[in-house]
Structure formats: C-alpha cells, structure tokens
N, CA, C and O atoms as a GROMACS GRO file, in nm:
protein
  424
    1UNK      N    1   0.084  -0.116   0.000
    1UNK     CA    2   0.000   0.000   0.000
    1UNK      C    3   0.090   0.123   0.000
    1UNK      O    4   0.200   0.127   0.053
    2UNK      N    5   0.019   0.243  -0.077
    2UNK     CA    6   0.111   0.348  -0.071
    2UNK      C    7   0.063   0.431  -0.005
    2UNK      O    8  -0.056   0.412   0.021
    3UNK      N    9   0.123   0.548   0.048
    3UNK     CA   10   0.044   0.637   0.126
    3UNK      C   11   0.042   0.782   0.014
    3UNK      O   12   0.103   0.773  -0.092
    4UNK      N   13  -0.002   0.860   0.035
    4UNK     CA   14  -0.005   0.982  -0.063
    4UNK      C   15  -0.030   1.151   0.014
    4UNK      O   16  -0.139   1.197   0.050
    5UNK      N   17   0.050   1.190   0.020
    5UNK     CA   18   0.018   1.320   0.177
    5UNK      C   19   0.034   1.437   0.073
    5UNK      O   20   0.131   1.467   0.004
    6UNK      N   21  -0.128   1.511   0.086
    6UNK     CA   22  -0.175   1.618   0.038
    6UNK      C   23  -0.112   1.752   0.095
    6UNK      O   24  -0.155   1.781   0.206
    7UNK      N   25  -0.016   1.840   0.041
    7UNK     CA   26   0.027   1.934   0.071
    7UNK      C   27  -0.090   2.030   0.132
    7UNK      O   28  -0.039   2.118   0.201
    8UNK      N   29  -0.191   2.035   0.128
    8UNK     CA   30  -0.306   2.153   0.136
    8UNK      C   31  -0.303   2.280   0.017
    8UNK      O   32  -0.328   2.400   0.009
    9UNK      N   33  -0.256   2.173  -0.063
    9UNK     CA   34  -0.296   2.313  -0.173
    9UNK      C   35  -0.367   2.201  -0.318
    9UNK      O   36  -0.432   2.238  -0.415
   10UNK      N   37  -0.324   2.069  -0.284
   10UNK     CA   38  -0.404   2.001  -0.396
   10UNK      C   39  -0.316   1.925  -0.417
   10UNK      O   40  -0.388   1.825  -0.420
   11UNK      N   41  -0.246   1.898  -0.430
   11UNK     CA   42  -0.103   1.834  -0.463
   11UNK      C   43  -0.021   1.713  -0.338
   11UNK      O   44   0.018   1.716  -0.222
   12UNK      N   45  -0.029   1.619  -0.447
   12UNK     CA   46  -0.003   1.538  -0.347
   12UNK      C   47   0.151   1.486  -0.351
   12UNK      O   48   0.225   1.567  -0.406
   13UNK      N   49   0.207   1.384  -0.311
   13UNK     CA   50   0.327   1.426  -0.250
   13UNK      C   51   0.341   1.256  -0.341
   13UNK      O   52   0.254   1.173  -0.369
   14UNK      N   53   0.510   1.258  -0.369
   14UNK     CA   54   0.552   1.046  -0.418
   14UNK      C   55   0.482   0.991  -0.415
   14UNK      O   56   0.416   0.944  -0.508
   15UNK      N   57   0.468   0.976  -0.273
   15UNK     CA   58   0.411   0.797  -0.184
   15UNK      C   59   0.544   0.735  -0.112
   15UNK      O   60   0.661   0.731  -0.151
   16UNK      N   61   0.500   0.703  -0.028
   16UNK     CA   62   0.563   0.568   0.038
   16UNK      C   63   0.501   0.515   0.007
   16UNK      O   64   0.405   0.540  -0.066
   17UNK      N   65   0.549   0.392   0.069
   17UNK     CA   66   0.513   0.277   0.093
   17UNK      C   67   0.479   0.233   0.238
   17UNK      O   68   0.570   0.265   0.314
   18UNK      N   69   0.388   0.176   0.294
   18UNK     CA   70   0.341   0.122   0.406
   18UNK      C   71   0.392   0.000   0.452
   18UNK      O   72   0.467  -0.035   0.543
   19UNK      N   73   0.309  -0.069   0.330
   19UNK     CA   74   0.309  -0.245   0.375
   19UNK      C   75   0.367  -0.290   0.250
   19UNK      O   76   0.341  -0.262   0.133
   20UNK      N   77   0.452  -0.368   0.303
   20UNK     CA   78   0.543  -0.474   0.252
   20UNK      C   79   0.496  -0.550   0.063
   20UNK      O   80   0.384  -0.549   0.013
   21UNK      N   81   0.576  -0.584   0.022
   21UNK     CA   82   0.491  -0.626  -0.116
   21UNK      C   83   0.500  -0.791  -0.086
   21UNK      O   84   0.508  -0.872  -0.179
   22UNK      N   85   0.498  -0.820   0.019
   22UNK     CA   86   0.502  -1.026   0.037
   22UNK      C   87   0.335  -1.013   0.074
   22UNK      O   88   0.278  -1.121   0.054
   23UNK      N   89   0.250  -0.911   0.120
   23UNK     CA   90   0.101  -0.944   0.129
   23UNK      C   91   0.044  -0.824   0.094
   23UNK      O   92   0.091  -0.711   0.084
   24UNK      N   93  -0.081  -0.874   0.073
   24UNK     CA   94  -0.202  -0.836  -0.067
   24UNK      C   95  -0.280  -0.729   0.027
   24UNK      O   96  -0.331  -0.778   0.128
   25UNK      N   97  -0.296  -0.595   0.008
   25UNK     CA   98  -0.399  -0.566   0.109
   25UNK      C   99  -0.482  -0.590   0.026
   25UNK      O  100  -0.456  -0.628  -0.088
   26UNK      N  101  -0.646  -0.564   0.094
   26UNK     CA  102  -0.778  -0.632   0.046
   26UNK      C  103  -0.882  -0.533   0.061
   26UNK      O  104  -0.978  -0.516  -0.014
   27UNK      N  105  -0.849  -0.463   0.177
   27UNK     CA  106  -0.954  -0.406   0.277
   27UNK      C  107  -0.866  -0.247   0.311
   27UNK      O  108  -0.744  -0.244   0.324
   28UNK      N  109  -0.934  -0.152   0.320
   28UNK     CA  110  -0.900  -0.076   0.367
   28UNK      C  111  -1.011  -0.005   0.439
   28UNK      O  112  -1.126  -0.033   0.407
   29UNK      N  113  -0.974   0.135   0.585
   29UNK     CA  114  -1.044   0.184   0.653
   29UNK      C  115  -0.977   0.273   0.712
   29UNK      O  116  -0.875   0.219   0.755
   30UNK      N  117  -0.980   0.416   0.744
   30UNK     CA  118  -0.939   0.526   0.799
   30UNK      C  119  -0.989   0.565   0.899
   30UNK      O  120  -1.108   0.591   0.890
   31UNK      N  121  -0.921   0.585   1.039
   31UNK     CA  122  -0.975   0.610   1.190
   31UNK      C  123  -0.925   0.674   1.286
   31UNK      O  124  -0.805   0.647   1.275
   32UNK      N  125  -0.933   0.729   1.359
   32UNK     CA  126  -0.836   0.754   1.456
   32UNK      C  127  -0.885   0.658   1.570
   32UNK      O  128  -0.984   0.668   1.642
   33UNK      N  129  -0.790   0.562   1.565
   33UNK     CA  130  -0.834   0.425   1.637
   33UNK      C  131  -0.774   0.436   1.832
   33UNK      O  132  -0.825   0.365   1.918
   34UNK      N  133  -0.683   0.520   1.857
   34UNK     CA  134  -0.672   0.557   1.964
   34UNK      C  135  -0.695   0.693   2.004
   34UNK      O  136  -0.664   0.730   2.118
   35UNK      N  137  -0.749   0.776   1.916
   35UNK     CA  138  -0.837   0.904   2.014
   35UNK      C  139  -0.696   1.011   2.018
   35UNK      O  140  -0.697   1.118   2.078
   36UNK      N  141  -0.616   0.975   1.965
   36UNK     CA  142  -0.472   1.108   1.978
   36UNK      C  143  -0.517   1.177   1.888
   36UNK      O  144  -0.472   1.279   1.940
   37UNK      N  145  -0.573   1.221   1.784
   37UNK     CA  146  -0.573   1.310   1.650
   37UNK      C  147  -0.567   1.280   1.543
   37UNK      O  148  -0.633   1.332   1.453
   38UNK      N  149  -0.465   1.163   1.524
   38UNK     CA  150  -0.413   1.159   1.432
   38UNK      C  151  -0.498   1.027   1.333
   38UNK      O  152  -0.522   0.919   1.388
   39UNK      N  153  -0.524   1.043   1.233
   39UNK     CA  154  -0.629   0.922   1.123
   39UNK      C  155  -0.486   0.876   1.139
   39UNK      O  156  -0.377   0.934   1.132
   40UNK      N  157  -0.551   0.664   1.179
   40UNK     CA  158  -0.464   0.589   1.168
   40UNK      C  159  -0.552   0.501   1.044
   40UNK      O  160  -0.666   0.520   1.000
   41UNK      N  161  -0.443   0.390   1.007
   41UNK     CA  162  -0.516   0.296   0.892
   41UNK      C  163  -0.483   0.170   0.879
   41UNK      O  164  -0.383   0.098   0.868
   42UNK      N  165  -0.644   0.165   0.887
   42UNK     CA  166  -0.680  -0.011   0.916
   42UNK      C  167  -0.693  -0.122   0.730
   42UNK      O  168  -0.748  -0.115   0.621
   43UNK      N  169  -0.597  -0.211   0.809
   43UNK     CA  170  -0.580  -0.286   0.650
   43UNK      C  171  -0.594  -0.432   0.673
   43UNK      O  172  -0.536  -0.494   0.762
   44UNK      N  173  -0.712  -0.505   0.545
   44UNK     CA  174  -0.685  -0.647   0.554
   44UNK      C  175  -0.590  -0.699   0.468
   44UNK      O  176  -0.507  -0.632   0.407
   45UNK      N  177  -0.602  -0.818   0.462
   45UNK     CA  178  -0.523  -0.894   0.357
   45UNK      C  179  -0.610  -0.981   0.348
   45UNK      O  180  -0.720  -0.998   0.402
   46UNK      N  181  -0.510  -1.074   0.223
   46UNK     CA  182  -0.555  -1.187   0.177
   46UNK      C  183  -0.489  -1.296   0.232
   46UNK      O  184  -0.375  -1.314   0.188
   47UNK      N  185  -0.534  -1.382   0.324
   47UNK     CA  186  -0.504  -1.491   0.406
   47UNK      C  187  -0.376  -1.470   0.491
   47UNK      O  188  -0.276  -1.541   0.492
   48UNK      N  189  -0.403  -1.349   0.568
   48UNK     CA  190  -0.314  -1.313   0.700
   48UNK      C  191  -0.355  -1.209   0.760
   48UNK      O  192  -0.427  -1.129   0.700
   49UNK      N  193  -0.320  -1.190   0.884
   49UNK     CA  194  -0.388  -1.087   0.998
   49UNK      C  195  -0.391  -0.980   0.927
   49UNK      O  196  -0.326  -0.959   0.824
   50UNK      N  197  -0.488  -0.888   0.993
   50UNK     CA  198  -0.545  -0.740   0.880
   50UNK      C  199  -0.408  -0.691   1.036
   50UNK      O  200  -0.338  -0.755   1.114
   51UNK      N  201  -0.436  -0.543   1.004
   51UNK     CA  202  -0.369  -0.480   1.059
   51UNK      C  203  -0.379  -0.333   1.124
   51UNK      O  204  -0.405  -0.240   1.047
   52UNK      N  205  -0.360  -0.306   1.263
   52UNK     CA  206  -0.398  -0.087   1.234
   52UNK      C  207  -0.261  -0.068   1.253
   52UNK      O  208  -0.196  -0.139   1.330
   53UNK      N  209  -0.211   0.028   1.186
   53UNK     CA  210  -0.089   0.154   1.166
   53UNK      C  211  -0.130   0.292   1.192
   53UNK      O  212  -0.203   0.378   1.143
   54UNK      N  213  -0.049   0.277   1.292
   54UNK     CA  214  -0.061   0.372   1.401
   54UNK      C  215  -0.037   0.503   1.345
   54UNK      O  216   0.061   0.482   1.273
   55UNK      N  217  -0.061   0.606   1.336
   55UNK     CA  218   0.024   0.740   1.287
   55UNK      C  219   0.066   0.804   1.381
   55UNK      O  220  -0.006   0.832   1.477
   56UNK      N  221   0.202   0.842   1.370
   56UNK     CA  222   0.224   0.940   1.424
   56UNK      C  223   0.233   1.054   1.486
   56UNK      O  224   0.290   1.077   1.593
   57UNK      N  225   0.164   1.138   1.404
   57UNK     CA  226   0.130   1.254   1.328
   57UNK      C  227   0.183   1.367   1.228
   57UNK      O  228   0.152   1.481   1.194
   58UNK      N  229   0.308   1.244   1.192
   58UNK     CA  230   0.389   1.306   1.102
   58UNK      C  231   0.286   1.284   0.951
   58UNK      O  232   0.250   1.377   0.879
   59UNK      N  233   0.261   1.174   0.933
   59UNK     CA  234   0.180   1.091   0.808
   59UNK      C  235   0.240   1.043   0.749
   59UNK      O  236   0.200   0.996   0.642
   60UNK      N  237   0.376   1.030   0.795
   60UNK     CA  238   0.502   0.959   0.732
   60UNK      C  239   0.566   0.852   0.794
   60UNK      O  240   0.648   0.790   0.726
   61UNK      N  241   0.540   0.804   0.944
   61UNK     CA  242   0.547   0.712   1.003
   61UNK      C  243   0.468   0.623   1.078
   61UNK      O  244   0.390   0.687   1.149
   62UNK      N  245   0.456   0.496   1.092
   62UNK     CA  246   0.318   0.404   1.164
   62UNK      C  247   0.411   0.277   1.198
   62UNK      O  248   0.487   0.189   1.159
   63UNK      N  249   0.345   0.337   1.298
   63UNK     CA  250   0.338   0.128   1.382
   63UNK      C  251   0.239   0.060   1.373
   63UNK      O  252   0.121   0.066   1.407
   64UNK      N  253   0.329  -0.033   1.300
   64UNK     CA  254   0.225  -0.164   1.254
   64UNK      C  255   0.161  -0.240   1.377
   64UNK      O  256   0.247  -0.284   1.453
   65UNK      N  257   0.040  -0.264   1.412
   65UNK     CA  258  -0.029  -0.335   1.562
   65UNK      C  259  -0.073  -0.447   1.443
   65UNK      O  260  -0.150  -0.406   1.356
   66UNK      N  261  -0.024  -0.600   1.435
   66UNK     CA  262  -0.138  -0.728   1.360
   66UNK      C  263  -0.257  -0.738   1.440
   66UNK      O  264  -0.243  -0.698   1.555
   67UNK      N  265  -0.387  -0.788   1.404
   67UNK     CA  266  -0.482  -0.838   1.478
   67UNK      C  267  -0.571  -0.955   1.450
   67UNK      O  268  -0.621  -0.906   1.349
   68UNK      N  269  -0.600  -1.012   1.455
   68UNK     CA  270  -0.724  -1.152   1.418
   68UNK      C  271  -0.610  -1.270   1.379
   68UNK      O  272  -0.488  -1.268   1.367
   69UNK      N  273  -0.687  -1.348   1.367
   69UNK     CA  274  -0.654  -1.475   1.299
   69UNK      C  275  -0.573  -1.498   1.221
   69UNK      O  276  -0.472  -1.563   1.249
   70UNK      N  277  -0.602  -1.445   1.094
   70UNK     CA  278  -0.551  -1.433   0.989
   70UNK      C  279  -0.624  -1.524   0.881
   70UNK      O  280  -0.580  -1.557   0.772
   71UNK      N  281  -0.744  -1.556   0.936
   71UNK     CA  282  -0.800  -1.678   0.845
   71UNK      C  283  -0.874  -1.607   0.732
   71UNK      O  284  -0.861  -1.485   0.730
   72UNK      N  285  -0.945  -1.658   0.644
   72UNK     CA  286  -1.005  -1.588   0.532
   72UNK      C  287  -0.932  -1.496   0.489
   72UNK      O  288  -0.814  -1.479   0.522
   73UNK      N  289  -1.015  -1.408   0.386
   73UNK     CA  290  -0.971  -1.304   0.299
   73UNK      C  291  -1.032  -1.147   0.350
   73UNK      O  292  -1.118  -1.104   0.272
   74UNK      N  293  -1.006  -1.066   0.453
   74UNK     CA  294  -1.051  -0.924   0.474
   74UNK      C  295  -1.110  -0.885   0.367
   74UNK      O  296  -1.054  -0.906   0.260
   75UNK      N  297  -1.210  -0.833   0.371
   75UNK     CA  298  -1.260  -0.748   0.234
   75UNK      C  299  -1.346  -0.633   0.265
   75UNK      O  300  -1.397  -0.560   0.180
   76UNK      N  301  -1.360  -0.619   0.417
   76UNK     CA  302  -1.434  -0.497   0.418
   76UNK      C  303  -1.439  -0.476   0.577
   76UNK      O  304  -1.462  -0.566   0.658
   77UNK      N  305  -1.414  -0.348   0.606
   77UNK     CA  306  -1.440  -0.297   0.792
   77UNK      C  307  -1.534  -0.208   0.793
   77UNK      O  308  -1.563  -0.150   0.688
   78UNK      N  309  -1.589  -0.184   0.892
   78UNK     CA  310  -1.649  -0.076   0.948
   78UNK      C  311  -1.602  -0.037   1.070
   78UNK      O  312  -1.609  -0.122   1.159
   79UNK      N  313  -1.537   0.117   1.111
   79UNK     CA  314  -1.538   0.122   1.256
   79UNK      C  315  -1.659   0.199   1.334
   79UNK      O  316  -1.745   0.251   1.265
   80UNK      N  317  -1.666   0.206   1.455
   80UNK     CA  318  -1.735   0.247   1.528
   80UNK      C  319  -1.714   0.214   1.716
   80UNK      O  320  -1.637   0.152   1.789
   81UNK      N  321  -1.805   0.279   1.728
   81UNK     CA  322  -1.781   0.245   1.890
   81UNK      C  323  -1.878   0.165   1.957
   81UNK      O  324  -1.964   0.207   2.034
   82UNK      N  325  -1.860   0.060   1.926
   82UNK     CA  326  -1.946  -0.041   1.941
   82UNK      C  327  -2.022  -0.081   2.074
   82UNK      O  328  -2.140  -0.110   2.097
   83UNK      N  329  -1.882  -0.070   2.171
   83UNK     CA  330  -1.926  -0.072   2.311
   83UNK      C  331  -1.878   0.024   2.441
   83UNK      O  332  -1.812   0.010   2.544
   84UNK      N  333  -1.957   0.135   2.368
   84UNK     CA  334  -1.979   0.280   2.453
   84UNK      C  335  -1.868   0.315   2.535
   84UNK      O  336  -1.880   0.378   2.641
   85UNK      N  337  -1.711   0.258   2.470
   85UNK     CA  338  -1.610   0.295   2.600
   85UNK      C  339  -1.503   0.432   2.523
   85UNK      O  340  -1.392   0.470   2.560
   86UNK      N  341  -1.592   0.485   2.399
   86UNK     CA  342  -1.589   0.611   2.303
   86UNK      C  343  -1.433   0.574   2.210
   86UNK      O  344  -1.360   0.656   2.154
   87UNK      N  345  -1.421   0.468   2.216
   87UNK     CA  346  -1.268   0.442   2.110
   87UNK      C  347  -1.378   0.338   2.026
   87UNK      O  348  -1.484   0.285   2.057
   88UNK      N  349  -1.304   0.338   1.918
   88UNK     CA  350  -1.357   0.319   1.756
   88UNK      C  351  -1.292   0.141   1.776
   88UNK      O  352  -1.176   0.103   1.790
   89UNK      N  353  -1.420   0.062   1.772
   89UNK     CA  354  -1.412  -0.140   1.735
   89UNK      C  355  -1.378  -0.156   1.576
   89UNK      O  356  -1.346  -0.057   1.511
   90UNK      N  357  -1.383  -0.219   1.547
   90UNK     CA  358  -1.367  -0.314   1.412
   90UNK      C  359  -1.463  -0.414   1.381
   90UNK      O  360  -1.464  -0.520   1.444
   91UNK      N  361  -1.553  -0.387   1.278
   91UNK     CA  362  -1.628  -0.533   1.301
   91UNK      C  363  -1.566  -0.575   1.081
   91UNK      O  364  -1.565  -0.505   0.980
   92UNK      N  365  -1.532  -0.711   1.109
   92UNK     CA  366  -1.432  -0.739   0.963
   92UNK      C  367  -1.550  -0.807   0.888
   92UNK      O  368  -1.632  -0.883   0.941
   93UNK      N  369  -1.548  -0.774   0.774
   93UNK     CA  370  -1.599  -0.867   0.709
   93UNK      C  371  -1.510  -0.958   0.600
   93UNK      O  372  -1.451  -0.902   0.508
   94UNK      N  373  -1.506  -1.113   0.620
   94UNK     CA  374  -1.441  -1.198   0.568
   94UNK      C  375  -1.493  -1.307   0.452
   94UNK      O  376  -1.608  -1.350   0.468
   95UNK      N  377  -1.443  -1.338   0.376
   95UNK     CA  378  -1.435  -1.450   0.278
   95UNK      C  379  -1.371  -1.594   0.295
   95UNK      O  380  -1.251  -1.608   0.274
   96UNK      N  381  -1.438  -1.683   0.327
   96UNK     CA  382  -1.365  -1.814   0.364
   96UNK      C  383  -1.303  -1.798   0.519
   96UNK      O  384  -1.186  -1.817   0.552
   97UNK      N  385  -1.406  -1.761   0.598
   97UNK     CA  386  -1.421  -1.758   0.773
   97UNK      C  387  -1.493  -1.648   0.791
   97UNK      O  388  -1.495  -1.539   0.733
   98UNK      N  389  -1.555  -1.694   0.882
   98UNK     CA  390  -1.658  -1.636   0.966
   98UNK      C  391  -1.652  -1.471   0.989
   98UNK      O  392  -1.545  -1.436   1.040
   99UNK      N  393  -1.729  -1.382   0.967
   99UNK     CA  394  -1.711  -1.221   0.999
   99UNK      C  395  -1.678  -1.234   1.138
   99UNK      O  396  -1.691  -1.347   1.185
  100UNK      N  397  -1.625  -1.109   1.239
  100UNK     CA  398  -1.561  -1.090   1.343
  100UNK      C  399  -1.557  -0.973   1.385
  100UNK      O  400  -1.557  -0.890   1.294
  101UNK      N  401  -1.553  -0.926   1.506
  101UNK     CA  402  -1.592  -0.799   1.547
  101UNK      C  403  -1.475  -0.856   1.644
  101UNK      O  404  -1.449  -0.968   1.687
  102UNK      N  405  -1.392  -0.675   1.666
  102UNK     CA  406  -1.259  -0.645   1.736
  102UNK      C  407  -1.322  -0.544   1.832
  102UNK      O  408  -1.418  -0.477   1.795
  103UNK      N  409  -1.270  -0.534   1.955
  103UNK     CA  410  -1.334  -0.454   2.052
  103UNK      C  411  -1.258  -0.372   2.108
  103UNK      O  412  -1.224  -0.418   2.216
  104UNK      N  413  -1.215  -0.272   2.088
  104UNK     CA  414  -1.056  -0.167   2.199
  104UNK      C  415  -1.105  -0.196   2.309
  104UNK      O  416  -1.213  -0.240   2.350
  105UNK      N  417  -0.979  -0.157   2.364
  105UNK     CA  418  -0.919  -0.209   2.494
  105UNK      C  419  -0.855  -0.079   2.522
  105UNK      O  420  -0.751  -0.070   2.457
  106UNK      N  421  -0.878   0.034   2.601
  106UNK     CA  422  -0.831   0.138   2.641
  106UNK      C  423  -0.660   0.146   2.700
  106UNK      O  424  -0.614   0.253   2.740
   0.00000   0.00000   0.00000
C-alpha cells in the first residue's frame, strides 16, 4: 500500500510505501483508532492478519499493531464504537471464515 500526503494546496506528494509487497492488502479503513488526532489505517489482507498503523502525526510514520486470525480473505471494515467505552471497534468482514468484530481495549 502506498500512502499519498496532500500538501493543502491540492497536490499530493511520491508515496511511500506502508506495507510490505510479500502481502495483498484487500480491505482498507481510515480512523483515529486511539483518540490522539491523528487518522490511523486499518488494512486487511488476503489470508493473513489485517492490521492498524498507528500514525504518528507526522503521516510519514506508523506502527504496525497485527490483529485476528488471519484466516479468510478481509474485504471490508467498518469502525465504530461499538461498546460505549468512546474508542472506535472493528467489526471485519471476511471471505472463507466467519465475519468478526474487534473490541478496543483502552
């Protein structure tokens, strides 16, 4: 996956690169998944753990957190706050295993 950082005038910038070219993302989703500011981004794959990358708040650096199984194929998230503790869940939707809902943990 590449990333692409909008100067604020329209114009966007190379790209990095995120994630590795040995797996497929599938799924993508934009969040601020721990409540700092900063949109982090949530990614599946194809037959291995999806993933959130953390931002910084540079938009140029992330820590990779893996999560689930890794079974099936990610193909679609939704976040939200599923269980009222105001940080943003994951519920995955999968291909070849069962859908799954991720819950933060403060």
């Amino acid at each position: 996956m590449i990333v692409y950082i909008n100067d604020s005038h329209g114009n966007l910038s190379s790209g990095f690169q995120v994630v590795d070219k040995k797996r497929v993302p599938y799924a993508i989703e934009v969040g601020d998944m721990n409540r700092d500011g900063h949109a982090d981004i949530v990614i599946g794959y194809i037959a291995a753990p999806a993933s959130v990358f953390f931002n910084d708040g540079t938009g140029r650096r992330f820590l990779e957190v893996p999560f689930g199984d890794g079974r099936g194929d990610a193909y679609g998230f939704a976040l939200g706050d599923l269980n009222d503790d105001r940080y943003p869940d994951i519920a995955v939707a999968r291909s070849g295993a069962p859908n799954v809902m991720y819950f933060s943990e403060k």
